[in-house]
C-alpha positions in Angstrom: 144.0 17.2 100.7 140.1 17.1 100.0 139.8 13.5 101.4 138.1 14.0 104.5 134.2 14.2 104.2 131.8 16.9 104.9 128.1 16.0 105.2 126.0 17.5 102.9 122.2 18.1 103.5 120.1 19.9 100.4 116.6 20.8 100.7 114.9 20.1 97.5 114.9 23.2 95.6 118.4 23.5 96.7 119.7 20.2 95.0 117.6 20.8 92.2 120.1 23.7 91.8 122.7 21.9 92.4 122.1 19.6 89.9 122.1 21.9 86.8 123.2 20.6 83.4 123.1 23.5 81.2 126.2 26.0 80.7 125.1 28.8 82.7 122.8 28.6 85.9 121.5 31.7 87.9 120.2 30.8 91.3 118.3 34.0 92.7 116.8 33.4 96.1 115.9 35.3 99.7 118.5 36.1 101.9 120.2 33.7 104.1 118.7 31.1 102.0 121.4 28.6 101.4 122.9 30.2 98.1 126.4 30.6 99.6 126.2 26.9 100.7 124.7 26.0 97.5 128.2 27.4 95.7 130.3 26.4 98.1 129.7 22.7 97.2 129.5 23.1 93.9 132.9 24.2 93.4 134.1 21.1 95.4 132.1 18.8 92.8 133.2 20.5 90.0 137.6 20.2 91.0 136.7 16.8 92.9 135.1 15.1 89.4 137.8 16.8 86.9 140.9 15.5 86.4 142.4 18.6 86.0 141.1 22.0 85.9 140.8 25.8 86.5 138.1 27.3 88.0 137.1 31.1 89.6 135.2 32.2 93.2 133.8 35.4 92.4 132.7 38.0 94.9 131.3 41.6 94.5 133.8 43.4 96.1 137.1 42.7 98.4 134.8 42.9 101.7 132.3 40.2 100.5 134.8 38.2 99.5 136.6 37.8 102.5 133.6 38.4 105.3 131.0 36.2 103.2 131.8 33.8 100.3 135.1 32.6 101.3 134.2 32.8 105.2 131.6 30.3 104.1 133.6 27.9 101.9 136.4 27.5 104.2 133.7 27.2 107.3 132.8 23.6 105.5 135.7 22.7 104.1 138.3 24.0 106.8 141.2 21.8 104.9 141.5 23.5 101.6 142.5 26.6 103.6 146.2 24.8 103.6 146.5 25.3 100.2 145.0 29.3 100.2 147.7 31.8 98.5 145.9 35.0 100.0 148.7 37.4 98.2 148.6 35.1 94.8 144.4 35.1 95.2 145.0 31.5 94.4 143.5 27.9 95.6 146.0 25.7 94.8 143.9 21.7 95.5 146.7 19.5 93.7 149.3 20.8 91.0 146.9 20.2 88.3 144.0 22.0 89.9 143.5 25.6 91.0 141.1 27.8 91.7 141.2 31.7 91.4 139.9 33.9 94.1 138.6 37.1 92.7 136.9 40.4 93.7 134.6 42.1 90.9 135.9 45.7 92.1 139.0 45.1 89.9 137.1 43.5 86.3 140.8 43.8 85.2 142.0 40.8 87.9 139.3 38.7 85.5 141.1 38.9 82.4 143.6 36.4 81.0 142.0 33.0 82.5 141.0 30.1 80.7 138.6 28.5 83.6 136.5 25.4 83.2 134.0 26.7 86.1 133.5 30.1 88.0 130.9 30.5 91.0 129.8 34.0 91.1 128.8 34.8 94.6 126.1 37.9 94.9 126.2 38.8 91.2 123.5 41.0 91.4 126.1 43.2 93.2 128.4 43.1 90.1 128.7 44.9 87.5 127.2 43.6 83.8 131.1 43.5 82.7 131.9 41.0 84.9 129.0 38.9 82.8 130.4 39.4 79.4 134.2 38.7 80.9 132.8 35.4 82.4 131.2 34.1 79.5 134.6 35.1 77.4 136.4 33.0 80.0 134.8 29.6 78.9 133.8 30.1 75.7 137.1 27.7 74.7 136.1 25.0 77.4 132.8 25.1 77.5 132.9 25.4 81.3 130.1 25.6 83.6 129.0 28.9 85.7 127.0 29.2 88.3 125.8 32.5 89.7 124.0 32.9 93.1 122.5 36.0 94.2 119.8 38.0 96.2 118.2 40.2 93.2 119.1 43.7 94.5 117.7 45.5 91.7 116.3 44.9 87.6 120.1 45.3 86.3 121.6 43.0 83.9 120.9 39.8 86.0 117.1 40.5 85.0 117.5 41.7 81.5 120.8 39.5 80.4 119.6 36.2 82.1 116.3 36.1 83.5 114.3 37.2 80.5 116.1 35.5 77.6 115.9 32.6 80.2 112.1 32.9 80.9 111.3 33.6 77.0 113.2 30.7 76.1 115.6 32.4 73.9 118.8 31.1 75.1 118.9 27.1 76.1 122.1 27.3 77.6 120.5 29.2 80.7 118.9 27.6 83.8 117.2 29.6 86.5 116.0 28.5 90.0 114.4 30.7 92.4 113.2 30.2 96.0 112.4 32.2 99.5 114.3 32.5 102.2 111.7 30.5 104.2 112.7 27.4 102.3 115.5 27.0 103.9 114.6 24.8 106.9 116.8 26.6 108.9 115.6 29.9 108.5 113.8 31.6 111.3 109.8 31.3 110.5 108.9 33.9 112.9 111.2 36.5 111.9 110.5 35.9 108.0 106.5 37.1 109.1 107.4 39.9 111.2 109.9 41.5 108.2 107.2 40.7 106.4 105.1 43.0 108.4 108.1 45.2 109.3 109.1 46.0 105.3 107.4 47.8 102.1 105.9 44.5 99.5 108.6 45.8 97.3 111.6 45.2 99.5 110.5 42.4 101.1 109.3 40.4 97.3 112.8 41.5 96.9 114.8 40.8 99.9 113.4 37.4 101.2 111.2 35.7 98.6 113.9 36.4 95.7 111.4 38.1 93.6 112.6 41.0 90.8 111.6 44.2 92.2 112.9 47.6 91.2 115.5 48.5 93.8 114.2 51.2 96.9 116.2 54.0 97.6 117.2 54.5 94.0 119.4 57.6 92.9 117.5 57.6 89.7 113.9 56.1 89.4 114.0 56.3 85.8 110.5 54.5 83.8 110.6 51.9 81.6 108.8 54.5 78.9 112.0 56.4 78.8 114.2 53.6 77.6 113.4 53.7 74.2 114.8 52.1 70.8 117.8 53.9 68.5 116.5 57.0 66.4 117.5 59.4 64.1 117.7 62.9 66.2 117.5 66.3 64.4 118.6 69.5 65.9 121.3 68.2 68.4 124.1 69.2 69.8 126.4 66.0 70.6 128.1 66.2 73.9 130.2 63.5 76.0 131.3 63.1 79.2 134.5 60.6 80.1 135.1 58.7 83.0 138.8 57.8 83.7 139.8 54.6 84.9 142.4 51.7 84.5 141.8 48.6 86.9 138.3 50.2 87.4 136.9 50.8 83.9 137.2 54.0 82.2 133.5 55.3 80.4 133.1 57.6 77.8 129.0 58.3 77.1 127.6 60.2 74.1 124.4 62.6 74.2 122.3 64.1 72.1 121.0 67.8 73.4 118.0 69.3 71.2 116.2 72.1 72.3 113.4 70.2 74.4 114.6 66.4 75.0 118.2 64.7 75.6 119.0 61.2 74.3 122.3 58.7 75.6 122.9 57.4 72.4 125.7 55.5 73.1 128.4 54.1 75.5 131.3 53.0 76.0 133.0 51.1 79.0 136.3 48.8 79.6 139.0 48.0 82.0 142.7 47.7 80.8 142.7 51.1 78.6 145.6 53.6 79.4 145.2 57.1 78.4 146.6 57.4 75.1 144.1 54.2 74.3 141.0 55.9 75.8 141.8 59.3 73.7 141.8 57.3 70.6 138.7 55.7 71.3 136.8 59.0 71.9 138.4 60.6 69.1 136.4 57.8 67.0 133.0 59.1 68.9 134.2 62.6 68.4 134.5 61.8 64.7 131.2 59.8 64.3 128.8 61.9 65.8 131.0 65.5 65.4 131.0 65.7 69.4 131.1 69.6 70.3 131.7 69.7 73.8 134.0 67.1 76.0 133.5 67.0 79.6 136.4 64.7 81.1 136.6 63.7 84.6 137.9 66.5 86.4 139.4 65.1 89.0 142.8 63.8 86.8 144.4 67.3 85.6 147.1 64.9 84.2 145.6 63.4 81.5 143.3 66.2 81.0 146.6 67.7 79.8 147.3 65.0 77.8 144.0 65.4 76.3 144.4 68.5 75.5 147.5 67.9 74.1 146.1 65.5 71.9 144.0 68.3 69.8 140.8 67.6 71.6 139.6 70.4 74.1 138.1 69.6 77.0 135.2 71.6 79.0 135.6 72.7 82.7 133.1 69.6 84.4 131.7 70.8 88.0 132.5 69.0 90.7 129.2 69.1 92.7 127.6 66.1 93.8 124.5 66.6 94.9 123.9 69.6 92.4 124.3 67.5 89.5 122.5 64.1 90.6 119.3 67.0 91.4 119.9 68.5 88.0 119.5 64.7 86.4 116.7 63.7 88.4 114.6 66.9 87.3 115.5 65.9 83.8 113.9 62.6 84.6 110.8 63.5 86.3 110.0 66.2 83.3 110.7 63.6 81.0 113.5 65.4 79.1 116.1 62.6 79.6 115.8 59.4 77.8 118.1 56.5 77.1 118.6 54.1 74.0 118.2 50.7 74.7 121.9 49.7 72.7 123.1 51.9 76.1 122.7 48.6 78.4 125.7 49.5 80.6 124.1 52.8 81.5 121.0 51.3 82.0 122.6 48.6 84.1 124.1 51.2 86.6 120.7 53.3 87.0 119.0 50.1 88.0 121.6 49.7 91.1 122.7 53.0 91.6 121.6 54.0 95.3 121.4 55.5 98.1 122.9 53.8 101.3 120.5 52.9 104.1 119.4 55.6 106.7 121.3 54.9 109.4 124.4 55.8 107.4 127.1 58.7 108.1 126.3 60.2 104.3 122.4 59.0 103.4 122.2 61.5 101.0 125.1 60.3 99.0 125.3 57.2 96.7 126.9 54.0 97.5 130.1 54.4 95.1 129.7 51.5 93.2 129.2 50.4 89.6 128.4 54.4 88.6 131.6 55.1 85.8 129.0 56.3 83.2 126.2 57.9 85.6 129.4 60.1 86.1 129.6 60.9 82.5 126.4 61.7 82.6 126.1 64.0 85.1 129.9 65.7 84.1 128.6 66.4 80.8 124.8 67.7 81.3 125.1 69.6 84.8 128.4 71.6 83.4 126.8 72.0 79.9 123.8 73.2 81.8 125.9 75.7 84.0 128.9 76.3 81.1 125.8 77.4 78.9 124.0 79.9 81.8 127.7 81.4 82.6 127.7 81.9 78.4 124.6 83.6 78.5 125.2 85.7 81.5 128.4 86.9 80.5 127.0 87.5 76.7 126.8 91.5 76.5 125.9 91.3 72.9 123.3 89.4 73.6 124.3 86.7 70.5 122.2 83.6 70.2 124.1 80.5 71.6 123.6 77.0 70.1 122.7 74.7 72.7 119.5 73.9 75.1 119.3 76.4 78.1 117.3 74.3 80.7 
């Protein structure tokens, strides 16, 4: 079924990819660069020169998958469609080789696979669970991955991959990196006049695959207020959860003292059901002596069934736009500030946006890849507005424990 021949033209920087010998392999380049290409044919290596095997195509969401990466793969190699079980998300090339077709929306799907290669397409666009899933995947075979991507913001892609690449800490990472104008095909004109057209920034970012923080950011927060694990004095410990089965349910810890607010630490997984997710923040609860719990409110169900379970739950406001405000002020006044163990929270404020203008909704985040930014903002806008409704309502004028922002 993979007999007939495709032609395959590389430019240089492009084979040099291609070519890559270590485990893991990140290719972050310009848009329409040839990194879809660039997969594409390295998955048909990998199941052409194994005798038998398992591998994985990876996109960011459903949509990608289907309109991009695989839109692409079967453009070049038209036959292999034959053996494409849409409703199975399997590739099926011979009865000892098959492929798994995979969105990252569903890091559930990801679980339970033995694969000797995955080709993540657009990784930037995943989230860092995906990574640590992966890696888990062929740690038994010692399988290749190769991950191709525009770099859409500083998220894990930078801080799991590209540093420990670039400081030489890890020799099982390769990285290759080029612009969009390398690709002989690619319009020279139109690269100078985006060039003209865009910020530095986004065009650094966009078209010569440089690491730039992401534009249109929901929360710009600085490098300064990332800071390393400390002993806090004066808090008062509050969480917020994030339900969540096939998408991954979150459960975030801070620290509240009367002038600063610390995430100390997190939690985030796919595959928990309720009772499992209780028992887990009943281990926080008990390890930091947790005052006030702010669930998701938008399950009454199994905020029954955590109240059931002993552990009382706070009324969490539902407002948007009030809370993602009430966050950012916290940033600019530097009263909000994350430890660096937190690298899944960190992670989602590096990506978490807002869409382009021309959008329906501009001022509301793409909902992507945000489970603990919504513990976040559950727990510290309704804290904030529990605690003025407290004092308000407080005849007897009694002093309330807690920070009153």
């Amino acid at each position: 079924m993979v007999s007939r021949k495709v032609n395959v033209n590389f430019f240089p920087k492009q084979y040099e990819a291609y070519e890559f010998k270590t485990q893991f392999a990140l290719v972050c380049a310009g848009v329409q660069s040839g990194k879809t290409y660039l997969g594409s044919v390295w998955v048909v290596k990998k199941f052409k020169t194994l005798d038998q095997c398992t591998g994985a195509i990876i996109a960011p969401t459903y949509k990608i998958l289907h309109q991009s990466t695989l839109q692409k793969f079967f453009s070049l190699f038209p036959i292999l469609r034959l053996g494409y079980k849409e409703q199975k998300g399997e590739l099926e090339i011979s009865p000892s080789k098959k492929i798994f077709i995979r969105s990252a929306d569903n890091p559930l799907s990801l679980e339970g696979m033995s694969l000797d290669f995955a080709w993540l397409d657009e990784a930037g666009m995943m989230p860092r669970l995906v990574w640590d899933v992966i890696r888990s995947r062929v740690s038994m075979t010692g399988g290749q991955v190769l991950l191709t991507t525009t770099p859409y913001s500083m998220n894990w892609i930078y801080h799991e991959f590209y540093l420990p690449w670039l400081n030489k800490q890890d020799p099982s990472l390769s990285f290759f990196t080029w612009k969009s104008i390398d690709n002989p095909k690619f319009n020279k004109k139109f690269f100078e006049s985006e060039r003209k057209r865009m910020s530095e920034k986004e065009f650094l970012r966009r078209y010569c695959g440089e690491f730039q923080r992401m534009e249109g950011l929901v929360y710009d927060l600085p490098e300064s207020q990332i800071i390393e694990p400390k002993e806090i004095h004066n808090a008062t410990y509050v969480c917020g959860v994030d339900w969540g089965y096939k998408n991954p349910s979150a459960i975030l810890v801070l620290a509240i003292t009367p002038n600063e607010i610390y995430a100390v630490d997190e939690w985030k997984e796919s595959g928990k059901t309720t009772p499992e997710i209780i028992n887990i923040l009943k281990a926080f609860i008990s390890r930091y002596n947790i005052k006030y719990v702010f669930p998701d409110p938008a399950e009454p169900d199994r905020i029954k069934e955590l109240d059931l379970s002993g552990i009382k739950s706070e009324k969490v406001s539902k407002d948007l736009k009030g809370g993602i405000s009430f966050i950012q002020h916290l940033i600019k006044e530097r009263k909000l500030f994350i430890f660096k163990n937190c690298v899944n929270l960190i992670d989602e404020m590096n990506s978490y946006h807002y869409p382009e203008k021309l959008d329906a909704y501009p001022d509301i985040p793409v909902k992507l890849n945000d489970h603990l930014l919504d513990c976040l903002r559950y727990a510290l806008y309704s804290y904030n507005l529990n605690l003025k409704s407290s004092i308000a309502s407080n005849s007897t004028d009694e002093i309330i424990s807690g920070t009153f922002f």
